[in-house]
C-alpha positions in Angstrom: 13.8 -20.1 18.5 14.8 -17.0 20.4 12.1 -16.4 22.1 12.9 -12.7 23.4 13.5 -11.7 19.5 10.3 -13.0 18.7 8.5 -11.0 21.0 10.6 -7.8 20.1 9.4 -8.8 16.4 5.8 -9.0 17.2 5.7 -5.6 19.0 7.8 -3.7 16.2 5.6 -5.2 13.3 2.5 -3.8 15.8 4.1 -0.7 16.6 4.0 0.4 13.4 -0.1 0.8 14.0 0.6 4.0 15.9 4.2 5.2 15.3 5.2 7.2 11.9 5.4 4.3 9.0 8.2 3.9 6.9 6.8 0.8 4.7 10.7 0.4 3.3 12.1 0.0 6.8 9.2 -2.1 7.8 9.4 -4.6 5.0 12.9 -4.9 5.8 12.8 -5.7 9.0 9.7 -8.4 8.3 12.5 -9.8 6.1 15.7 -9.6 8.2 13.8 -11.1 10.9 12.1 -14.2 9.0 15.7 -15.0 8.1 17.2 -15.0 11.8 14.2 -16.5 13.5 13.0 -19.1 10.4 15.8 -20.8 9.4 15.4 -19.0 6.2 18.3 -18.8 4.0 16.9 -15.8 2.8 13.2 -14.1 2.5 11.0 -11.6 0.4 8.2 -10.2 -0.1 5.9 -9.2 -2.9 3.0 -6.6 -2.1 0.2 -5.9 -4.6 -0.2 -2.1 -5.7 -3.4 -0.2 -5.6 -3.8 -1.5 -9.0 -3.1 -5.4 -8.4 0.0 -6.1 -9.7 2.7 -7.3 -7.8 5.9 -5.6 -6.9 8.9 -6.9 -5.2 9.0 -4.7 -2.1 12.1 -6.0 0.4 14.5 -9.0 0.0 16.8 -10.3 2.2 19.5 -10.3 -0.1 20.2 -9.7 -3.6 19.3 -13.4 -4.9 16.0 -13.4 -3.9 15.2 -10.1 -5.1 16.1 -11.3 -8.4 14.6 -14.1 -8.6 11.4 -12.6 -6.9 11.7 -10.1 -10.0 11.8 -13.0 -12.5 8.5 -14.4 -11.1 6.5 -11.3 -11.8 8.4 -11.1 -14.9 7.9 -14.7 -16.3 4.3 -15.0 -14.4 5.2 -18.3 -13.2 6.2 -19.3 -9.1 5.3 -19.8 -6.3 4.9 -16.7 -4.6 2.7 -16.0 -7.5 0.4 -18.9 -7.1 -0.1 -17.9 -3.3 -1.0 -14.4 -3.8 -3.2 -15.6 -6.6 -5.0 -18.5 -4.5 -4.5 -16.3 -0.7 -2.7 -20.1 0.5 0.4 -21.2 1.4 2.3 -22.6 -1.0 5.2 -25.8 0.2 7.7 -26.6 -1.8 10.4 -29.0 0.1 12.9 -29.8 -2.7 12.8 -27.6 -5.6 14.4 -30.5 -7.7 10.7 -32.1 -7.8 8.9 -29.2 -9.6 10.5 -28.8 -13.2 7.3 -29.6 -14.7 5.3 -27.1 -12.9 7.7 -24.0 -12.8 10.3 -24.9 -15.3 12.0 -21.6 -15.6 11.5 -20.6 -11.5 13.0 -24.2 -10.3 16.3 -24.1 -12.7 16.9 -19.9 -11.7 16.4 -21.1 -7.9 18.0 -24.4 -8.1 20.8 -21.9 -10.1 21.1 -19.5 -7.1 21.4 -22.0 -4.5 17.8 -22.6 -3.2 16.5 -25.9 -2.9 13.3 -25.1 -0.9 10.7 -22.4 -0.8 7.8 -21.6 1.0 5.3 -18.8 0.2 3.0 -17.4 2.8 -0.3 -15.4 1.7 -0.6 -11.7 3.4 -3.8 -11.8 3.8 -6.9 -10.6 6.4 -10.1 -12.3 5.3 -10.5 -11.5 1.4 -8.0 -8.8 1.8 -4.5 -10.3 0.1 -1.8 -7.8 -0.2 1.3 -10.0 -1.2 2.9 -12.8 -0.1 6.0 -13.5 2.5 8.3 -16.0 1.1 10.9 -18.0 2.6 14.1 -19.6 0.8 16.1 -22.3 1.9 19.4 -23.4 0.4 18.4 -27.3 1.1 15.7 -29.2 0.9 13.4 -31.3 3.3 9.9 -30.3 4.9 9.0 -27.4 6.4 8.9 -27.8 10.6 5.2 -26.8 11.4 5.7 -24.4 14.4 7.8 -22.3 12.6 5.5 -22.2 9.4 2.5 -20.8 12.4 4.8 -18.6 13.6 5.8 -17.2 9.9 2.7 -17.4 9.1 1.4 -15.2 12.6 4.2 -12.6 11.5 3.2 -12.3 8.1 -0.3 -11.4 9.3 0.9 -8.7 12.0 2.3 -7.3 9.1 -0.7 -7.4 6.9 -2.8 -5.8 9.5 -0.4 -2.9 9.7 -0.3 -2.5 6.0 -3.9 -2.2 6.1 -3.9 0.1 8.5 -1.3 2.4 6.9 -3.5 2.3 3.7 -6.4 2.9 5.4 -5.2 5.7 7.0 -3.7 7.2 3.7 -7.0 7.0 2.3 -8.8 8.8 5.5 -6.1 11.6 5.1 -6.9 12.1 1.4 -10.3 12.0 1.9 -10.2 13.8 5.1 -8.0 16.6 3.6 -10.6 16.6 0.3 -13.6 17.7 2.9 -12.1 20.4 4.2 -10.9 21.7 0.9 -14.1 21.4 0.2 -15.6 23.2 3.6 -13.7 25.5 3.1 -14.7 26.4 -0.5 -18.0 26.0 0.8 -17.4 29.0 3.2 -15.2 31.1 0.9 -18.3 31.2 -1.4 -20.9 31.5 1.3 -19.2 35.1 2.2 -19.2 36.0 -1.7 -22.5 35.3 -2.3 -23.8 37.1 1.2 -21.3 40.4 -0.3 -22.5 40.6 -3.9 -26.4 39.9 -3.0 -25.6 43.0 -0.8 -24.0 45.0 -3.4 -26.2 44.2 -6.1 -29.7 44.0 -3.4 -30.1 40.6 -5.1 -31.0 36.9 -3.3 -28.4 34.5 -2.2 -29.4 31.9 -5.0 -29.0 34.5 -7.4 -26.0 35.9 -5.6 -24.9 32.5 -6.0 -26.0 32.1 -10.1 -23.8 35.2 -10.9 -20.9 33.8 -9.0 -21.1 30.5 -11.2 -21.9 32.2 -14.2 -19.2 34.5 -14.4 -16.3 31.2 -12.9 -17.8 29.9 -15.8 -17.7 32.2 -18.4 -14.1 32.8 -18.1 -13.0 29.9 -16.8 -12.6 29.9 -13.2 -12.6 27.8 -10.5 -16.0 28.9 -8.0 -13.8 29.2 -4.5 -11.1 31.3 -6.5 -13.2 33.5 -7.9 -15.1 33.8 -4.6 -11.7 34.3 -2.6 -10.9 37.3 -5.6 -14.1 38.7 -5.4 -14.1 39.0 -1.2 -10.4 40.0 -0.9 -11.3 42.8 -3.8 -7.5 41.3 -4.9 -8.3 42.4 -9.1 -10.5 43.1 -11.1 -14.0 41.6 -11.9 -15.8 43.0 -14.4 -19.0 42.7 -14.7 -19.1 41.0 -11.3 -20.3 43.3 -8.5 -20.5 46.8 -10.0 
């Protein structure tokens, strides 16, 4: 194990907490880095979208991605079953599961992979995909390098969860202060026609609506029209 690439692994897969996330690039390197400190012949992974269904998101090579593709697309492997049960999922010679995934085990056995083993992303109930690792021969899988696959897997997850999270808090952050600002738009509208017309502000307010309304307006345009004086309103402040 090279112990220095580790470490450089752990801290990019962290980094991404705090620097500008590119989830291709990121995916990519969880992959490229699996295979070089795993003994993987190759590696993927699968990520759940926002409306649960999986998607192959970054493969070590083309064979995997293909046959990651024909999971999803014949509902039947291991990575599957991982996602689907957030555990890991051993498979030591391929050769011994015909029965179980007939169409997965003769596609892998067909493109050189005699092992597999799939590795839930997960943080408490949270599962977003699953890491799998290839091998092209068969025979158990060494346990300190499943822990440390599996640690990786999870630095990962965390920063996935922390890039959606903060997507989320930006929409919703940028949806409040569209909305402040309407808010404040309107406020000044109301306080000019009340004025104008030597009306309240709730019924400054009820002619504002009324009139977005009746020809089909949003409220904080109309309000930005009526303060800016930018066309014509008839019927509205004269």
């Amino acid at each position: 194990m090279h112990e220095q690439l580790l470490a450089k692994t752990f801290v990019e897969l962290a980094d991404n907490l705090v620097a500008d996330f590119d989830l291709i690039d990121f995916l990519r390197l969880l992959t490229d880095r699996c295979a070089g400190l795993l003994a993987a012949s190759a590696v993927g992974v699968l990520l759940a979208d926002r409306d649960g269904e999986l998607r192959v998101m970054a493969a070590s090579d083309e064979r995997v991605r293909l046959l990651e593709l024909f999971q999803l697309q014949n509902d039947e492997g291991p990575c599957l079953e991982c996602f689907r049960t957030g555990s890991p999922v051993d498979i030591p010679d391929l050769g011994k599961e015909v029965a179980r995934w007939p169409r997965f085990t003769a596609l892998a056995r067909q493109s050189g992979f005699s092992a597999v083993q799939a590795l839930p992303m997960r943080l408490r109930d949270d599962i977003v995909g699953a890491l799998n690792l290839f091998r092209t021969s068969p025979g158990p899988f060494d346990p300190s390098a499943t822990h440390i696959a599996q640690a990786l897997a999870d630095v990962a997850t965390i920063s996935l969860l922390q890039h959606r999270t903060t997507q989320r808090s930006t929409v919703l952050n940028e949806q409040l202060q569209t909305a402040l600002n309407s808010r404040v738009l309107i406020e000044q509208a109301k306080g000019k026609l009340a004025e104008r017309q030597g009306i309240d502000m709730e019924q400054a307010f009820t002619a504002l609506r009324g009139y977005a309304r009746a020809h089909n307006r949003r409220l904080s345009e109309l309000a930005r029209a009526f303060i800016d004086d930018s066309e014509p309103l008839t019927g509205l402040g004269t």
